[in-house]
N, C-alpha and C positions, 0 to 999 in steps of 0.2 A: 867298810868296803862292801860294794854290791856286787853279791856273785853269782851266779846262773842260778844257782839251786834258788835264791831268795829272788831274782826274777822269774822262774818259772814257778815258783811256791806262787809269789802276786799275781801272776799270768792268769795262774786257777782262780784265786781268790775275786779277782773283780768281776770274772762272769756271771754272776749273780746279781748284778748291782748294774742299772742305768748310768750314774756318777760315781764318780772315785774321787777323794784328793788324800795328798802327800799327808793330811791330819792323819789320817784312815790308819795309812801304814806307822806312821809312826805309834798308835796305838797296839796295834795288834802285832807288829813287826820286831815291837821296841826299837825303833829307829829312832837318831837324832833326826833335827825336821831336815838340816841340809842334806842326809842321805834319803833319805824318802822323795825328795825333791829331782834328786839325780835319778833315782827307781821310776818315777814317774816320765821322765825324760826317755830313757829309756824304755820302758813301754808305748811309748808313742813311736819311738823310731820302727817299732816291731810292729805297728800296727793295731795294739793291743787297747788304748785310750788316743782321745783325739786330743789335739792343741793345747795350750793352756788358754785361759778364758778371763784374765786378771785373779781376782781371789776366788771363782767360784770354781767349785767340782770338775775334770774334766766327760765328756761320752765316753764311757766304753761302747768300746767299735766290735770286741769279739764275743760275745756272749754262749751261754750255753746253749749247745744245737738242740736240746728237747724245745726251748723256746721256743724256737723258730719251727717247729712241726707244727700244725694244728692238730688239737687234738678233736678225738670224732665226736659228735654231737650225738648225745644222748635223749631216747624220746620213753615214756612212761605210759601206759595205756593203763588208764583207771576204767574197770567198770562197778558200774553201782547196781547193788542188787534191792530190789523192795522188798519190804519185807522186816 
C-alpha cells in the first residue's frame, strides 16, 4: 500500500535525478514492481515526474531549488613574479 509518508519520502528522492523509473523504487523502496508502478502514477498526478514514456525512465519535473540558482562565477588572478 502507498502512503503519503513513502510518497513524500519518493517526492525528496527524485530531485536529484533527471529520470526516475518504478525499477529505482522498487530497489531502494523495496517495493514490489506493481506498487512502485502505482508510486509513480501518483507522482505524476502531483506534478513531481512527467508521463510515462513506454519502458523508458520518466522527467522529473521538480528538482532541487539549489539547481536552479546559478551559482557565481569565480575569477583567479595569478601573478608571476621573475625572479
Amino acid at each position: 500500500m502507498i502512503t503519503e509518508r513513502i510518497i513524500t519520502k519518493a517526492s525528496k528522492m527524485t530531485a536529484d535525478y533527471d529520470r526516475i523509473s518504478a525499477s529505482y523504487f522498487q530497489r531502494t523502496l523495496s517495493l514490489p514492481y506493481s506498487e512502485a508502478t502505482k508510486l509513480m502514477d501518483k507522482l505524476e498526478s502531483r506534478g513531481v515526474v512527467g508521463p510515462a514514456n513506454g519502458s523508458y525512465p520518466r522527467e522529473v519535473l521538480k528538482k532541487n531549488k539549489i539547481e536552479n540558482k546559478k551559482m557565481p562565477e569565480v575569477y583567479l588572478e595569478i601573478k608571476l613574479i621573475p625572479g
